[in-house]
N, C-alpha and C positions, 0 to 999 in steps of 0.2 A: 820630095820633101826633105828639107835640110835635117841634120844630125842635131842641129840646135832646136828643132821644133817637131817635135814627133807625136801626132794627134792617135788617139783612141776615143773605142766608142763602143755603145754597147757589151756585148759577148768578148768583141775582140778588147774590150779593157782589162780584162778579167782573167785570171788563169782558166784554165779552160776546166769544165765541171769535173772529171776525170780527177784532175791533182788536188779539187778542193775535196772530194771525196776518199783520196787518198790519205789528206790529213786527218778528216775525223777517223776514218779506219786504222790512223797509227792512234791517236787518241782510244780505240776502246781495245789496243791491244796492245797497250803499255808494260815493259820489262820488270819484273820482279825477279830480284836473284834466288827467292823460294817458290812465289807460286806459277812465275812465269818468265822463267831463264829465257825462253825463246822471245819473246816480247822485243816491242819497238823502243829503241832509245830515241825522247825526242828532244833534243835540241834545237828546233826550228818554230815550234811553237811561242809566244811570249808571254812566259808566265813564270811568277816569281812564288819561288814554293820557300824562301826562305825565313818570312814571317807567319807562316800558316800555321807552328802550336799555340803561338802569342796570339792570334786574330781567333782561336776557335775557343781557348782559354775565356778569351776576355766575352765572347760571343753568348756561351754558354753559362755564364755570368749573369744572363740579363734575360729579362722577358720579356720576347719579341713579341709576342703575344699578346699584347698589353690592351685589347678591347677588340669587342665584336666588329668595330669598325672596318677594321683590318679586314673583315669578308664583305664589305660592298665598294661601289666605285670611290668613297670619299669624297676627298676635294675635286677630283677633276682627273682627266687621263695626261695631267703634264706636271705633277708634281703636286703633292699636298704645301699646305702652306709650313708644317711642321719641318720638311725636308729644304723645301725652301729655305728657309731659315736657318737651317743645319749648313747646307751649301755654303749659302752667304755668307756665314761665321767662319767657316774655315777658307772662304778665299779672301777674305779682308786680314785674316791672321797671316796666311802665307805666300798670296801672289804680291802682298803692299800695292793694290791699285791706288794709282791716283786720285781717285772719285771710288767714295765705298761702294759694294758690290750690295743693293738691295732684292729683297724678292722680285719685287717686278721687272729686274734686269733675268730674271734666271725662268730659262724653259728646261724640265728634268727629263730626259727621253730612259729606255732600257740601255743603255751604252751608250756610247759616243759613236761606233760605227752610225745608229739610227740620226744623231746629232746632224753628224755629216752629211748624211741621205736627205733628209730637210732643208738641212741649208744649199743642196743640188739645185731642188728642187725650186726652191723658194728664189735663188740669185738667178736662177739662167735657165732660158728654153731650148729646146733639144735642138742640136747643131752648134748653140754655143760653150762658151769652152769657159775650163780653170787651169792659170798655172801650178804647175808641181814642179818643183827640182829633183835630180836626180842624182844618187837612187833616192828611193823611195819608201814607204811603206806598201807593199803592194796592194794591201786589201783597200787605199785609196783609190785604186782605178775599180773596183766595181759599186765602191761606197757610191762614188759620183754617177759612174756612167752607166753601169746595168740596168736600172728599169727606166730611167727618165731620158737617155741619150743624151746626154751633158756629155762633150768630148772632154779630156783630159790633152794639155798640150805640156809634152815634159820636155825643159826644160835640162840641158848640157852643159857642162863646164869647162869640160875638158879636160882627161886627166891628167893631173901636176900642171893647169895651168892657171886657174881662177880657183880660188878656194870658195867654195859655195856658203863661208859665213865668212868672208869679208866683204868689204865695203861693196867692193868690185862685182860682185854677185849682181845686186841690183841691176847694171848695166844686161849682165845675161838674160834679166826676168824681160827688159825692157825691148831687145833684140827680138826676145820671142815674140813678145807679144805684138812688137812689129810687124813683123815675117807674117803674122798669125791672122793682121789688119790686110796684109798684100793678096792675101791666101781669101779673104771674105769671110776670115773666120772671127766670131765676137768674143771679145777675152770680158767676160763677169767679174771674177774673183782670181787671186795669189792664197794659195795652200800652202802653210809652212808647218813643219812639224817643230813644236822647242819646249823641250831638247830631242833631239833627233834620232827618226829612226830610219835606218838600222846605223849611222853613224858616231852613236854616241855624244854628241857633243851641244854643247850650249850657243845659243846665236847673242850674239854684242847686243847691249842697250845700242850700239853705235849702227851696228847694221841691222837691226831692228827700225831705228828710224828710218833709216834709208831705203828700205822697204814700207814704209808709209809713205815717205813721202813719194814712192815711185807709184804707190798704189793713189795718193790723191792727183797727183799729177793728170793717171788717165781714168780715175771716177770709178775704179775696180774696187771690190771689197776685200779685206786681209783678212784670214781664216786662221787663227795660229790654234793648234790643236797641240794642247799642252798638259798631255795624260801623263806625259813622267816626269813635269814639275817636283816631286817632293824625293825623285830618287838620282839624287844628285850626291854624286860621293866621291873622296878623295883617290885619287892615283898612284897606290903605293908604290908602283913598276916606273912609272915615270920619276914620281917623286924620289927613287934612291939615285936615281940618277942627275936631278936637280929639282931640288926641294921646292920653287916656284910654278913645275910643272906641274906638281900633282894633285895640286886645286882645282885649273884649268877654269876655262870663262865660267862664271858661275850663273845660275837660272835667272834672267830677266821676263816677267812677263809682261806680255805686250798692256795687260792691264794696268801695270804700274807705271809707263810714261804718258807723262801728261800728254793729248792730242792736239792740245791749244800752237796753232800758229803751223803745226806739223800735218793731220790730215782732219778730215771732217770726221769726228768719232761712230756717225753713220752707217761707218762702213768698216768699221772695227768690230769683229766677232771672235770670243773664245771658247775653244772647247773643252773640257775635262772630265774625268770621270775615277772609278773606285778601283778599276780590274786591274793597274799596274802600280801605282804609288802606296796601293794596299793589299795588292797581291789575292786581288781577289773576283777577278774575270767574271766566276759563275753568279755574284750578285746582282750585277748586270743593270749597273745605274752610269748616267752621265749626263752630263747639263752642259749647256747653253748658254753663254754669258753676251749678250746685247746692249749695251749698256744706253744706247741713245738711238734704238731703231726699234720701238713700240711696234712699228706698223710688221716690221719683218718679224719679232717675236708671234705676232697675233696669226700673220698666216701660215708659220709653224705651225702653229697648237691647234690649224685647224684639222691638221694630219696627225696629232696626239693621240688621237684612239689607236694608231697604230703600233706606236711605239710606248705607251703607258707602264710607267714601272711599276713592280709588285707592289703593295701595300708593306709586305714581308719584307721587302730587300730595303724598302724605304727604312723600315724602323731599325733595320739591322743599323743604318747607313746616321743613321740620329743617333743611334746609342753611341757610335763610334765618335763622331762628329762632334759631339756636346762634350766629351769628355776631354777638355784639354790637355790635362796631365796624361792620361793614355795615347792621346795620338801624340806629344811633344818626344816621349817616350820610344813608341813604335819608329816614327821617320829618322829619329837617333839611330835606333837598331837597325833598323832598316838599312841605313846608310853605311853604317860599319861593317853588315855582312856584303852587303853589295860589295864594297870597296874587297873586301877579303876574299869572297869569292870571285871577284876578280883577277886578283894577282894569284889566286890558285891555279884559273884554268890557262892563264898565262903561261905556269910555270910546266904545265902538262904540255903545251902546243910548243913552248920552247926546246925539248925534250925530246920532239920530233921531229923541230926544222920549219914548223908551220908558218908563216908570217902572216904578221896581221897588221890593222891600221891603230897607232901611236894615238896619246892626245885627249884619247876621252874619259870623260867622268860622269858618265850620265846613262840611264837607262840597264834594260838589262843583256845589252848582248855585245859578243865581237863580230869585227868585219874584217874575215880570214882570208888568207889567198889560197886557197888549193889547186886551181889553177896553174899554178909555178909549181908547184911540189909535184902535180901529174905530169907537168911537162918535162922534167928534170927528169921522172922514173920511166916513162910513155915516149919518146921524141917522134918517136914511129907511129904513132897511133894519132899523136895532137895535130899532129901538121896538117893546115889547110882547112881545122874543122873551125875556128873563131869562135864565134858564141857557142857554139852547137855542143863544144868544150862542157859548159854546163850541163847538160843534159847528160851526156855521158859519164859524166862523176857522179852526176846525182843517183844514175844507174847506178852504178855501183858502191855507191854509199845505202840506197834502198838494199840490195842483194845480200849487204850485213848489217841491216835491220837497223837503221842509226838514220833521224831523219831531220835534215836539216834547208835553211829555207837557199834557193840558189838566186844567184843575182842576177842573171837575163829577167829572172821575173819580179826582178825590185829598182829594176832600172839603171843595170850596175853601167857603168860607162866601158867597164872593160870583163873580158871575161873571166872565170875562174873563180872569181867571189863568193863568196857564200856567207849569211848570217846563222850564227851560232850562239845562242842564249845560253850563258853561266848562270843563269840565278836558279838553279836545281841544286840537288845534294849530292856530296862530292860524289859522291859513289857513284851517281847518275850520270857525271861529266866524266868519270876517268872512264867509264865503260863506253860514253859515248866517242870519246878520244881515241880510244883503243878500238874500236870498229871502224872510226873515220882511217885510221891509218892502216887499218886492214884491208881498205878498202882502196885506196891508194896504190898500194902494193904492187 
């Protein structure tokens, strides 16, 4: 199997149950400098704790509670018509689709992970496949392919050779999916993350169409999963170095270009949700935006009892939602500590020699090379291991409690990368800093 076309499937899409279980166990024994000095620093997780007094503030403000309702099934296990509505309102204020965003275009699942799970299920039967580029998000490979057998085929570029959001990309999606027709394998759908993760960065209105059009071309569907739409912010590390850098492509979503003439809008699907542009994961809402495939919405929702959001998380998600001047507010702030805490945890990794990748303004994390740094300290120890590199830093990055996500398992094209989430409070990053480089050592 080529390096440009790398299939998974089931179990083996997945990290293996062991490292998923490792993460929640850093999760319930998270560092406190009083009541729990020993505790895990995580930086690997992606969660934005830097709106959480403003969101809990404004939360407890309000009564969720606001009718018996709220204790029986409601509208239905795919979104009440109120949330709906809520949805709708703030993706016509902030993605500017072309054709406004009605309730009947929107199915509301518990997350967007479930989002994804349905739309596996719903585009393609077990043996056939979805494009992904690499890297990746890794919790894509079980989204897809853990219980339905939907293969994941990813998708290489080559490092420093194809930028994976220019034009040129397209051609790589089309290679695969070549290779993938030679192989007897069925390409369904193209997975794109925008703005991207773990790379930070925004994909062109330009190369956005050209991914439609490569997706009408061979009658595949386009998935743009666009959870950190709203946290898009300036590059002040770039920026002092040239003031045109630190804006960088700004959020297009694929709602906002018209399909007319480009692909069949059939096969146009968006996903979004509450856990990252509102920093608030544990609500655990996300929706489904279809805009002209009724039929595909309807046999989602016939799997909606599975994924049905609370009633609770719903009204939390309406209070939020209807209130324009609080959210116009929030995504400001929002974007300013992003930006700031960004060129903080820059100025931490700079400090120690770290190198990371340039360029981005979006989302909440860096894509570090530790890699190079243990090769530089280790030469004796790296030689010969290639990927396996990862695994062995990650050891000893576990060994001083400091946990972060490694790139063999995000699909990094080379090794030694690791993603590193800054949207925590300093304190959390300089202690996590200070153990990654203790660990290094």
């Amino acid at each position: 199997m080529s390096a440009n076309n790398l299939s998974t499937r089931g179990a083996e899409a997945s990290e293996s149950s062991s490292e998923r279980n490792l993460r929640w166990n850093v999760s319930s024994n998270l560092y406190h400098p009083d009541s729990n000095p020993d505790g895990y620093i995580s930086l690997g997780i992606a969660e934005n704790a830097l709106m959480h007094d403003e969101l809990l503030k404004f939360l407890n403000s309000k009564s969720i509670i606001s009718s018996a309702l709220l204790f029986t099934y409601g509208d239905g296990p795919y979104g009440s018509k109120r949330i709906t509505d809520a949805f709708a309102g703030l993706l016509n204020n902030w993605f500017k689709p072309s054709r406004p965003v009605v309730k009947e275009h929107i199915m509301v699942t518990n997350g967007v992970t479930s989002a994804i799970e349905h739309l596996a299920w719903a585009l393609a039967n077990p043996g056939e496949s979805i494009l992904l580029g690499r890297p990746y998000y890794r919790n894509f490979l079980p989204d897809i392919s853990l219980r339905f057998g939907v293969e994941v085929v990813s998708v290489s570029f080559g490092p420093g050779e194809i930028d994976p959001f220019g034009v040129n990309a397209a051609k790589k999606y089309e290679e695969a999916l070549e290779e993938s027709k030679k192989r007897g394998v069925k390409i369904r759908a193209l997975l794109i993350c925008n703005p991207h993760n773990p790379l930070g960065r925004c994909y062109s209105r330009e190369i956005l169409v050209e991914l439609m059009k490569f997706c009408q071309k061979y009658r595949i569907h386009l998935i743009s999963d666009e959870i950190y739409a709203l946290s898009v912010w300036k590059n002040q590390v770039d920026a002092a170095k040239d003031p045109a850098e630190g804006a960088g492509e700004g959020f297009s979503s694929v709602l906002s270009i018209d399909p007319t003439g480009i692909i069949d809008p059939c096969l146009v699907h968006v996903l979004w949700g509450t856990s990252k542009d509102f920093g608030a994961n544990g609500i655990r809402l996300g929706v489904l935006i279809s805009q002209a495939a009724p039929k595909l919405l309807d046999a989602c929702k016939t799997c909606g009892l599975y994924s049905s959001p609370s009633s609770f998380a719903e009204n939390a998600a309406i209070e939020i939602f209807n209130n324009e001047k609080f959210v116009e507010d929030y995504v400001r702030s929002n974007r300013e500590r992003l930006s700031e805490a960004h060129r903080y945890a820059i100025e931490r990794l700079k400090e120690h020699g770290i190198e990371y990748t340039t360029g981005i303004n979006a989302g909440l994390f860096l894509w570090i090379d530790l890699g190079k740094a243990w090769r530089e300290k280790h030469p004796e120890e790296i030689e010969g291991l290639g990927c396996t590199s990862d695994s062995v830093i990650f050891g000893k990055l576990m060994a001083e409690k400091v946990y972060l996500v490694r790139g063999d398992e995000a699909g990094a094209e080379e090794a030694g990368w690791f993603r590193l989430v800054f949207s925590q409070p300093r304190e959390i990053v300089d202690e996590g800093i200070k153990r990654m480089v203790r660990a290094l050592q």
